[in-house]
N, C-alpha and C positions, 0 to 999 in steps of 0.2 A: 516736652515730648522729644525723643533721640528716635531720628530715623536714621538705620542700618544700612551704611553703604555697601554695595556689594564691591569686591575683590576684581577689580581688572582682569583681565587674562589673556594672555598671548595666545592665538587662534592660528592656524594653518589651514588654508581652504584650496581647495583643488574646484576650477569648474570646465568641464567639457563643454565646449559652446561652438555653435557654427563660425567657420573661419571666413567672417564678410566683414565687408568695411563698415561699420559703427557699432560693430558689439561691442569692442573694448571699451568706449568712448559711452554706451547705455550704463556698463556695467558701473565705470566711475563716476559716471554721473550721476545713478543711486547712492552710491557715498559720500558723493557730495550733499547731497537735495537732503538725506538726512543727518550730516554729520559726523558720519563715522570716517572714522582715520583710514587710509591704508600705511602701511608700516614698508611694507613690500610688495611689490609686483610682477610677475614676470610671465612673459606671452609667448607660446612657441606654436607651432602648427606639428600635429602629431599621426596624421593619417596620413594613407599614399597618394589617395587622391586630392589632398589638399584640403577638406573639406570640413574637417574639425582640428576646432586648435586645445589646447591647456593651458587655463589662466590659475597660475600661483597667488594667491593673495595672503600676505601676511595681516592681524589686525588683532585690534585688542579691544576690551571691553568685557563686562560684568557677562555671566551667561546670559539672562536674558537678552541681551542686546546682541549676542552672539547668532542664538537659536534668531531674532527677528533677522540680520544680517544675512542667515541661511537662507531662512523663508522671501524675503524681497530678492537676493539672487536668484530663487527655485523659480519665481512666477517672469521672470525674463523671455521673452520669445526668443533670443536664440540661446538659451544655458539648458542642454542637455541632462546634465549630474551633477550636482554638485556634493562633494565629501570633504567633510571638517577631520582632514587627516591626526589633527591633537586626540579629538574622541573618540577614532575609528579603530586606535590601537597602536601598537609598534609601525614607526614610519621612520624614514630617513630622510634628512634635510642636508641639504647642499648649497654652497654660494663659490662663487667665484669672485672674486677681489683680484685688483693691479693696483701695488703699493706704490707712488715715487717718492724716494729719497735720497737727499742730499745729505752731501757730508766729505769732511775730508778724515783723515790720519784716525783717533781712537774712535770717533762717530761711524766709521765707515768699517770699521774691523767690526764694530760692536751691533753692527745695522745687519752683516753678515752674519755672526755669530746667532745672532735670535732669526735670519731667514732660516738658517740651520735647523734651528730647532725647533721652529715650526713646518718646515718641510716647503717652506717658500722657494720657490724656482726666481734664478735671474732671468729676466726674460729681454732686459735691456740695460747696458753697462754705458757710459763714460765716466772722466776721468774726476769726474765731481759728482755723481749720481747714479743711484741704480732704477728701476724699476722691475719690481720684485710680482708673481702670480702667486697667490694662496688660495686653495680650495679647500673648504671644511663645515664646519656649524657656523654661523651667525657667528655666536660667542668667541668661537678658536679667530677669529678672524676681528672680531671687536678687542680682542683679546694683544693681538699683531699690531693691529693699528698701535692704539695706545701703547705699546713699548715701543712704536717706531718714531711717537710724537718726541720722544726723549732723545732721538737720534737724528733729527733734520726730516724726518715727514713732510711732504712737497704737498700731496696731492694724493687720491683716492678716489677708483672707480669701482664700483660696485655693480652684479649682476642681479642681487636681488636672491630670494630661497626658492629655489626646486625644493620638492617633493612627492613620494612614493611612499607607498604602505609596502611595510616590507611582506614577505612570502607570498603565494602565488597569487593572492587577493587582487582584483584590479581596484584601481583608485578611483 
């Protein structure tokens, strides 16, 4: 007998949760206790008065494991809403990256040459090293790294995916 594996699938999850001290630490701890990976994370506080924040979770997995993912976030006492911005429609995804690399003479022209043309900013220079900002998709940025491994590649800090639905829709 052939049991059908289902198809992984990169997920984009937005959750509005109250901003107190151990939602974050509920939230991962649900993915832990059952296994699921997160890929990405990112935490910010988004009201005025402080009071709700937005947790970016990147994650992957077959849909049903997705839709269960959704559902154990949903029943969290401080998680508000949560939206699987993948399924929700046309969304925009953002990261921010800080590249360092080293290099002397053609490494170092050639390290410049591809910040160019990905729209990398220098954001810190000496005479042996840059450190380089890129902002873009996941990919444009997985994309940078890797032709920067070819060039003296130090080191890599990453912010993780923001996420918004695009047009007036709220997320």
């Amino acid at each position: 007998m052939h049991i059908k594996q289902e198809q992984s699938e990169r997920h984009v999850l937005t959750l509005m949760v109250d901003n107190e001290a151990g939602t974050l630490a509920r939230i991962a701890g649900m993915f832990t206790s059952r296994g699921y990976n997160i890929d990405s994370l990112t935490v910010a506080d988004i009201s005025e008065d402080h009071g709700v924040s937005r947790i970016t979770i990147v994650t992957n997995g077959p849909p049903p494991v997705i839709d269960q993912i959704i559902a154990q976030c949903e029943r969290l006492v401080p998680v508000h809403k949560v939206t699987d911005l993948t399924e929700a429609g046309p969304h925009v995804e953002r990261e921010l990256a800080l590249v360092k690399v080293a290099g002397k003479g053609d490494h170092r022209i050639e390290a410049m040459r591809l910040a160019d043309i990905y729209r990398a900013r220098v954001i810190d220079a000496t005479t042996g090293s840059f450190i380089f900002e890129i902002t873009g998709s996941p990919e444009k940025i997985d994309t940078f790294v890797s032709l920067m491994r070819e060039v003296g590649l130090v080191e890599v800090a990453r912010t993780g995916v923001a996420g918004l639905m695009r047009g007036s829709a709220l997320s």
